[in-house]
Every structure is written in C-alpha cells, then in structure tokens.
C-alpha positions in Angstrom: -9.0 -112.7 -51.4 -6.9 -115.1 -49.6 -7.5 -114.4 -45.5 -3.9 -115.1 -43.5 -3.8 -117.3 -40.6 -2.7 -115.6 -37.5 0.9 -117.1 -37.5 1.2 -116.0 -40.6 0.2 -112.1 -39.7 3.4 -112.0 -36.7 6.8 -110.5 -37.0 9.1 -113.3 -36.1 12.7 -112.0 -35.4 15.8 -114.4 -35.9 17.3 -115.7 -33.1 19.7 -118.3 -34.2 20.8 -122.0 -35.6 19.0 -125.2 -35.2 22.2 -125.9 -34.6 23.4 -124.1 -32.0 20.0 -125.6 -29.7 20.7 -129.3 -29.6 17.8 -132.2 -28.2 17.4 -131.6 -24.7 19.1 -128.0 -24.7 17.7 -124.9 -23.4 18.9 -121.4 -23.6 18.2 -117.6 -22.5 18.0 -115.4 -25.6 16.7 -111.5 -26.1 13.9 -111.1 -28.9 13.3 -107.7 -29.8 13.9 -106.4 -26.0 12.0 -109.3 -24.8 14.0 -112.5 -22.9 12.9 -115.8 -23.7 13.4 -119.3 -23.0 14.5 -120.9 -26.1 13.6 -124.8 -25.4 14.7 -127.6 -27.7 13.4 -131.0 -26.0 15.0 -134.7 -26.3 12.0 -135.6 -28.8 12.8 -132.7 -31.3 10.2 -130.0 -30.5 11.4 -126.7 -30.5 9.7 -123.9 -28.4 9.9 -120.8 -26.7 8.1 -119.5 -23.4 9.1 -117.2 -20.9 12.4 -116.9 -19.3 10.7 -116.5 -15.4 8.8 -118.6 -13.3 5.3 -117.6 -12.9 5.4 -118.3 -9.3 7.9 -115.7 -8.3 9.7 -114.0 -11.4 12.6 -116.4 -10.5 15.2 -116.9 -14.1 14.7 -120.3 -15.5 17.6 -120.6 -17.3 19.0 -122.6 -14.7 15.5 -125.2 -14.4 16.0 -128.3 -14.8 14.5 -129.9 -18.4 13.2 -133.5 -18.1 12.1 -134.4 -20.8 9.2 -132.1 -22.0 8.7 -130.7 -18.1 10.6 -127.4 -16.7 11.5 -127.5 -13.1 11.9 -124.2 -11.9 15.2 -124.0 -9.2 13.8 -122.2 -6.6 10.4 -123.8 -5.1 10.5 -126.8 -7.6 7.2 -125.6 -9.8 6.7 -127.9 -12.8 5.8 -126.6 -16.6 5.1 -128.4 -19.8 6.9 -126.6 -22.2 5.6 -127.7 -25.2 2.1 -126.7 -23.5 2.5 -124.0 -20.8 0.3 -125.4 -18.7 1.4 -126.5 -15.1 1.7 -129.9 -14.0 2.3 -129.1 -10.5 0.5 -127.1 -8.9 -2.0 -127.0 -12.2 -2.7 -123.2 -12.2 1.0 -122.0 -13.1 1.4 -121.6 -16.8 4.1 -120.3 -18.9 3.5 -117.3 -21.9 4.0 -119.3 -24.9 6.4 -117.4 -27.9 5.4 -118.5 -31.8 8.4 -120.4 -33.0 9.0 -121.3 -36.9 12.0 -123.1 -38.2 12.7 -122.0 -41.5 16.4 -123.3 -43.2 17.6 -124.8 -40.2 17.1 -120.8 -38.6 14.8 -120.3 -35.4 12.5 -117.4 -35.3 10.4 -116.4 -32.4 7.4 -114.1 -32.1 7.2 -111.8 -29.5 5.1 -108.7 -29.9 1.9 -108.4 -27.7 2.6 -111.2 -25.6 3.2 -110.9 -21.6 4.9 -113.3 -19.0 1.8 -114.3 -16.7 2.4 -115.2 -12.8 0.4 -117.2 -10.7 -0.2 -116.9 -6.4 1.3 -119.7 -5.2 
C-alpha cells in the first residue's frame, strides 16, 4: 500500500486562472468561507496566506508587495510571503494556505487552518 503525502490528503477548492493573478499581483479571494490572500510575486511563486495582519486583524489587501515581502498599511509590519515568517518585528507570521497549480487553475487548501496574531 502506497501511503499519501499530506498535500496530497487536502481538499483544494478552485479559486481561479493563472491568468487572472499576474507577477507581482495580489488579490482577496473567499475559499470555502474562508478569505485569503491570493499572492503571485514578480519571481513567479504563487501562494496564499491570510487576508489580515497578525498584528491587529487589519485587511491586507491593500499592503504593499515588494517583491517577496508584504507590508501591512496600518503600522508598516513586514511578512515574507512565500515563508510566513516576519521580517520585522521577527515574531509576526502569516497562516500559510496549500496552493497547487494544476492547468493553468489555482487551488487553495483551507480546512483546519487558522489566521495566527502576534502582540505587538
């Protein structure tokens, strides 16, 4: 018997084109009742983490993307999103959302993962 490796066992729901996320494009999207950030950066990587700061719940859709780092609008918190982790201050970090790329469609998984927050 043939064991499954965890990205394998997920539901991933369909969000939308490869197409309609271009290099260096980011967008707010609902996966099965859950909103994410949909994150395409300027080197090709597509990802998804979650749609609020973990400093204080604030909506990142409107952060500024340089390059591979999220800046959030509101107190200017930094994120790697291809990682989560913070680069400034260190401790924030982003939930990370499974992505796959199948046929130039985006799917995200969702189920049993929660936004985290940090104190500032």
């Amino acid at each position: 018997m043939t064991e499954l490796s965890p990205i394998q066992d997920l539901r991933f729901h369909p969000v939308c084109s490869l197409d309609d996320l271009w290099a260096g494009e980011m967008r707010v999207f609902e996966v099965a009742g859950v909103e994410v950030l949909l994150v395409h950066t300027d080197d090709g990587v597509v990802t998804a983490v979650q749609s609020k700061c973990p400093h204080q719940a604030v909506p990142l859709a409107d952060a500024l993307l340089c390059g591979r780092v999220l800046t959030c609008p509101m107190h200017l918190w930094e994120m790697d999103v291809v990682s989560g982790k913070g680069v400034n201050p260190g401790h924030a970090e982003l939930a990370h959302y499974p992505v796959r790329v199948e046929d130039g469609q985006l799917y995200v998984a969702v189920d049993g993962i929660r936004p985290k927050f940090s104190r500032p």
